[in-house]
C-alpha positions as CSV (number, residue, x, y, z in Angstrom):
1,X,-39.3,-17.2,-22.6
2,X,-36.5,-19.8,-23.1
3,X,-36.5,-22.6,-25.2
4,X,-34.4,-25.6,-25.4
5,X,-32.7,-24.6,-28.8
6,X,-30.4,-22.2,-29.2
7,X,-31.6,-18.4,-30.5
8,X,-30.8,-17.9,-34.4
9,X,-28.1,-15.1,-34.4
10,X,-29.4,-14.2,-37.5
11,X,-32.5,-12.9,-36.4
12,X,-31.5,-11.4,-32.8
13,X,-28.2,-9.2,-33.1
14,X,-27.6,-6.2,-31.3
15,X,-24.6,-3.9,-31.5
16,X,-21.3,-5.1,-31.9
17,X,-17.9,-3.9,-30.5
18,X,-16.9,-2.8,-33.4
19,X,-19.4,-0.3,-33.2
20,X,-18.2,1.6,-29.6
21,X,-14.4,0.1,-29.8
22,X,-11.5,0.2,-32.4
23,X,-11.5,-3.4,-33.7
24,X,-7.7,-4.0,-33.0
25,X,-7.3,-7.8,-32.5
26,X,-9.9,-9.8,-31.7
27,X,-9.8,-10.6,-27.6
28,X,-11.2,-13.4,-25.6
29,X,-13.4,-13.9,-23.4
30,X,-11.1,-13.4,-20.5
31,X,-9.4,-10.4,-21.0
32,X,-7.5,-10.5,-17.6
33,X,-4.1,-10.8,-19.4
34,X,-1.3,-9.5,-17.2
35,X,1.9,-8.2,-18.2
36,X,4.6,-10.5,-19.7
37,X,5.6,-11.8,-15.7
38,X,8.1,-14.5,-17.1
39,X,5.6,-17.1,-17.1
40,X,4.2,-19.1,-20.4
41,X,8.2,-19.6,-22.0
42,X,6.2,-23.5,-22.4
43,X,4.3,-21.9,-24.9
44,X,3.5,-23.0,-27.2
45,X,2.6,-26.2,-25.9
46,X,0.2,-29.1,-26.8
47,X,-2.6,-30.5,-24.8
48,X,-3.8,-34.2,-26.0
49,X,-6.0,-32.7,-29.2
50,X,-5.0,-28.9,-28.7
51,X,-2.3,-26.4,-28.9
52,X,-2.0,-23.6,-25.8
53,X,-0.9,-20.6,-27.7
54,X,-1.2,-17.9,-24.9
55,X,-2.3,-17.2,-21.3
56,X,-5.1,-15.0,-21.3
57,X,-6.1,-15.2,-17.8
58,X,-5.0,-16.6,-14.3
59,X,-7.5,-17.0,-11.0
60,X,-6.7,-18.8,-7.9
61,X,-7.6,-22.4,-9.0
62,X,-7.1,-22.2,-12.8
63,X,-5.5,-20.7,-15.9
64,X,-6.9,-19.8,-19.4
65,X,-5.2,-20.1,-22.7
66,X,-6.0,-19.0,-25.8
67,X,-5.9,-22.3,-28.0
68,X,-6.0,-24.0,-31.2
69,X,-7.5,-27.2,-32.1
70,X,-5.1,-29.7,-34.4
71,X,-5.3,-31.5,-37.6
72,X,-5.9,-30.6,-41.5
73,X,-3.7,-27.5,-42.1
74,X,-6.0,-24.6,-42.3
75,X,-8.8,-25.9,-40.9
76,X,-7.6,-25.1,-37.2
77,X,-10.0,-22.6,-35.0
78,X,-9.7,-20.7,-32.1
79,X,-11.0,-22.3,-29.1
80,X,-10.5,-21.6,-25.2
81,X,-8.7,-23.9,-23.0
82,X,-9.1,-23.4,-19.2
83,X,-6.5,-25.5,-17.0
84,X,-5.8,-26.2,-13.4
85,X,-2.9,-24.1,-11.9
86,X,0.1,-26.9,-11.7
87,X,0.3,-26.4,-7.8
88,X,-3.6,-27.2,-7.3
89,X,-3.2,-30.3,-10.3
90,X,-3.0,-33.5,-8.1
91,X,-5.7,-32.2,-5.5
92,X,-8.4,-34.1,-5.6
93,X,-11.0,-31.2,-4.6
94,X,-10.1,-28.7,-6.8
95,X,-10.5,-31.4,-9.8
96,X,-13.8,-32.0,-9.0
97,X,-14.7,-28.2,-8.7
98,X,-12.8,-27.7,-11.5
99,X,-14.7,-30.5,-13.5
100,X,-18.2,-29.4,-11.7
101,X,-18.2,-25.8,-13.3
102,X,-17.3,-27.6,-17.0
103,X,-20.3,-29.9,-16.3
104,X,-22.8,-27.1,-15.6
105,X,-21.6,-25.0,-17.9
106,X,-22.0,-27.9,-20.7
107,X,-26.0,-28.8,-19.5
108,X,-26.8,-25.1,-21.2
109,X,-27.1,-25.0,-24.9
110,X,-28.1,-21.7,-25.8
111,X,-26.1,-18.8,-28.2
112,X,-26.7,-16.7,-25.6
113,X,-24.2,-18.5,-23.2
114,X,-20.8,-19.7,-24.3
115,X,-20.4,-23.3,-25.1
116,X,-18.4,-25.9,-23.2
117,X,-17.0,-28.0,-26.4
118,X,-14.9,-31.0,-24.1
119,X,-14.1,-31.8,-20.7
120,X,-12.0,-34.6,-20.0
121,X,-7.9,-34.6,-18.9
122,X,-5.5,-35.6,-21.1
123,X,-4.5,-39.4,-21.3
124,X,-0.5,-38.0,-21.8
125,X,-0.3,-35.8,-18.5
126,X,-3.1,-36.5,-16.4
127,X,-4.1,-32.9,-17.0
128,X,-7.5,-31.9,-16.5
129,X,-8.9,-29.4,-19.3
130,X,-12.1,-27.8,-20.6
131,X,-12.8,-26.7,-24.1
132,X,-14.8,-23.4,-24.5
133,X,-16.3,-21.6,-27.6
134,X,-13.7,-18.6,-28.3
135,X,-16.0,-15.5,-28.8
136,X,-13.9,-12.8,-31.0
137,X,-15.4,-9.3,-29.2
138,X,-14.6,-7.5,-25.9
139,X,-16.4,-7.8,-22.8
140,X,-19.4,-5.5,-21.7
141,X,-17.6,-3.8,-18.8
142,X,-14.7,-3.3,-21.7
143,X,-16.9,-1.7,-24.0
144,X,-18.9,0.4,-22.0
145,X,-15.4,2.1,-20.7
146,X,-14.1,2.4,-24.2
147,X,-17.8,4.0,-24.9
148,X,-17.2,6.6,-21.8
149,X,-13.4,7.1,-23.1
150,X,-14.3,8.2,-26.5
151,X,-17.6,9.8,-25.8
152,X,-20.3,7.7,-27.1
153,X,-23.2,7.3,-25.0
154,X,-25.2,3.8,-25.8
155,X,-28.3,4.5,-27.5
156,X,-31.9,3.4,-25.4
157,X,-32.5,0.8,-28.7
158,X,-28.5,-0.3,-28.3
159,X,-28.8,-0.7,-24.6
160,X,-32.7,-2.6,-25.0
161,X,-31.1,-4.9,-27.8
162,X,-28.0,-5.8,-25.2
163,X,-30.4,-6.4,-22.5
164,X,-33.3,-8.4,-24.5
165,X,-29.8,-10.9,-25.1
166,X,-28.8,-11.2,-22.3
167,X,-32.5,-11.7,-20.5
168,X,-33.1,-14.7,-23.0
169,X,-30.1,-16.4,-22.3
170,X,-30.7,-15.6,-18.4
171,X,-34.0,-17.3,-19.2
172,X,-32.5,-20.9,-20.6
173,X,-30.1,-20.8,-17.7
174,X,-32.7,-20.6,-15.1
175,X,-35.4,-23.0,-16.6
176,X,-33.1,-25.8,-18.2
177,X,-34.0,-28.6,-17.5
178,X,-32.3,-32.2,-17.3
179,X,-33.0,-35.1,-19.8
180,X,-36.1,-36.2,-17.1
181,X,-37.9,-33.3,-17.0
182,X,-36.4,-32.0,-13.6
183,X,-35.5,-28.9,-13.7
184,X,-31.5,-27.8,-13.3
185,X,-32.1,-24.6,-11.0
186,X,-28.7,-23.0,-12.2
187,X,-27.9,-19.3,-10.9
188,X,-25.0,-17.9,-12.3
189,X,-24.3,-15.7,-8.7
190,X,-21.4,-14.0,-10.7
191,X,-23.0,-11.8,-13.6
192,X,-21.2,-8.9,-14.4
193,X,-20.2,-6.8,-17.4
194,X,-17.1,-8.9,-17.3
195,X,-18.9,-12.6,-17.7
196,X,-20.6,-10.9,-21.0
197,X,-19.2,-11.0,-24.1
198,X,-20.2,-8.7,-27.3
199,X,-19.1,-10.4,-30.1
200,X,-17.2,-8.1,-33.1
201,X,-20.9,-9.8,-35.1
202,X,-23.2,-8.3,-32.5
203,X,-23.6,-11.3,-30.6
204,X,-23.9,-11.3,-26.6
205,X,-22.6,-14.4,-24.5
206,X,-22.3,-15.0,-21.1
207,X,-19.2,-16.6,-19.6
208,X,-17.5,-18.3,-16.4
209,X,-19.6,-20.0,-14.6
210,X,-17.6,-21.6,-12.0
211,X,-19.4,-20.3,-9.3
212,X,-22.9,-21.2,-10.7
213,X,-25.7,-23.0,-8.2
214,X,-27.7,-25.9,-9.8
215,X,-29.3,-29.2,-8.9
216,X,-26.8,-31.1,-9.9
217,X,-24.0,-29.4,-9.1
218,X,-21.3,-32.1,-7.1
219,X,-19.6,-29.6,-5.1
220,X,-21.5,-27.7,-2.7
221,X,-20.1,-23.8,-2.4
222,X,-19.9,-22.3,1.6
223,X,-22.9,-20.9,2.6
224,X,-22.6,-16.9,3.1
225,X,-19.5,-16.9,0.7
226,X,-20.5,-13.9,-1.5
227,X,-19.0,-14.6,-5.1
228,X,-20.5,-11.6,-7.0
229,X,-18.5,-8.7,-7.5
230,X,-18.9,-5.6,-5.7
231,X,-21.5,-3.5,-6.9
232,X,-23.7,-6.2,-8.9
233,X,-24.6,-8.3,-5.6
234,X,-28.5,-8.4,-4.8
235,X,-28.1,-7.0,-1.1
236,X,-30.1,-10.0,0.3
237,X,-27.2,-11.9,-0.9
238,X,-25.1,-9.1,0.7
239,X,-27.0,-9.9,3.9
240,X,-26.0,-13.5,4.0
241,X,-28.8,-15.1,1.9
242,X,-27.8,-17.8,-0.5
243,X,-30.4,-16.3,-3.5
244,X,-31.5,-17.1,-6.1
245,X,-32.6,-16.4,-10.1
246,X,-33.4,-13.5,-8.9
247,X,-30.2,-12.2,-7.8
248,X,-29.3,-13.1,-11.8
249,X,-32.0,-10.5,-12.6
250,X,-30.6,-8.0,-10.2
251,X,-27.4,-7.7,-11.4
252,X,-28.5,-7.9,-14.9
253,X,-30.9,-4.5,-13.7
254,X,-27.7,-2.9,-12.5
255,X,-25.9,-3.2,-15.5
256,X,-28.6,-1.8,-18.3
257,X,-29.3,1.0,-15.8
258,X,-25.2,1.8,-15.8
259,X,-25.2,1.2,-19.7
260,X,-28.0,3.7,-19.6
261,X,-26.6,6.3,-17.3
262,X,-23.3,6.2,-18.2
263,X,-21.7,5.8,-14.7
264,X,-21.6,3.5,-12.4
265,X,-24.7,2.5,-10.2
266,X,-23.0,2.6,-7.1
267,X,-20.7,5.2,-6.8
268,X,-17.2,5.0,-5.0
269,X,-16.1,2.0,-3.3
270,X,-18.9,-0.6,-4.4
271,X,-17.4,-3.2,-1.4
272,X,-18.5,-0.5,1.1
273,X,-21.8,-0.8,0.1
274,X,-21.6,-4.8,1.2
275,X,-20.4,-4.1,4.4
């Protein structure tokens, strides 16, 4: 059952990382990083209150940069700055998508999800810019490979634990509710064991939610666009149909049964299955 509050990580903590993975440096939660391509010689550059210190990710519309706040020496923390790619900058539409994801993504104040800290655009460039809780861990899908690489096969109580997580957070996502009492109706539509994070402390996030459906969303998505990735789409949303919590709960099924197994659900190429 959700609630309003966000879970005490002190009470709910599964298995960490650390515990299927070497701990090596912590990673973000975009670990998409490509090799050096000649890009980022700007960094490290500063963004109104922040400082970019490394691309961590690229997409079609935006970047991702692992960041630092500013001020008292010492007291800086790691934080997650997501960007519009330069070329996409001055349009107008992908600002407000841009700013539309931030904005759902902010509404949700659970531990279970990964928290929106700022968006605004900076009053030197014009840049638009989000803020994001950094989570020091590895992804799902990165852990259950390491897991398969090494040999460890996740435990039923290891797998439950994971699962419980992520169904609460799920839970707040789908039943939040706006200062008025209506409720929000946000699908995520993109849940995979790349949007969740497993913290190094045994904590489990979900990220990226800029394909999310709510209420109040201010840019409407295509219908029949399939955002999901292969192999964690609910197949009426493979047939066309928009969805909805549901489709959350499907892919979350597919991912504790391949956590389970130890393989994939759908074997081969997952796409083919869409078809």
């Amino acid at each position: 059952m959700a609630t309003s509050s966000s879970t005490n990580s002190t009470e709910k903590q599964g298995p960490s990382a650390h515990s299927v993975a070497d701990g090596g440096s912590a990673q973000s939660q975009h670990q998409k990083l490509p090799p050096n391509d000649g890009e980022g010689s700007d960094l490290p550059r500063v963004l109104g209150r922040y400082i970019l210190l490394r691309r961590i990710a690229r997409g079609g519309m935006g970047e991702v940069f692992l960041g630092s706040t500013t001020g008292l020496e010492g007291a800086e923390r790691p934080i997650v700055v997501k960007v519009i790619r330069r070329e996409h900058a001055t349009d107008p539409s992908f600002i407000a998508r841009f700013l539309d994801e931030a904005r759902v993504q902010a509404q949700l104040q659970h531990s279970g999800v990964a928290q929106v800290i700022e968006a605004d655009t900076c009053e030197q460039t014009g840049e638009p810019y989000a803020i994001v809780e950094h989570v020091e861990g590895k992804s799902l899908g990165d852990v259950r490979a390491r897991a398969l690489q090494i040999g460890h096969r996740v435990g039923w109580s290891e797998a439950v634990s994971v699962g419980t997580m992520i169904a609460d957070a799920l839970a707040h996502v789908h039943e939040r509710k706006d200062p008025s009492g209506r409720p929000l109706a946000i699908v995520h539509r993109d849940l995979s064991p790349q949007n969740v994070m497993l913290s190094f402390q045994g904590e489990v996030k979900i990220i990226d939610f800029g394909t999310a459906r709510g209420q109040n969303r201010r840019c409407r998505t295509v219908a029949g666009v399939v955002f999901a990735k292969p192999g964690y789409v609910a197949p009426e949303v493979a047939n066309g149909d928009t969805g909805d919590a549901r489709v959350d709960l499907y892919a979350l099924g597919v991912m504790l049964w391949e956590l389970c197994a130890g393989r994939r659900f759908l074997q081969g190429d997952a796409g083919a299955h869409m078809a």
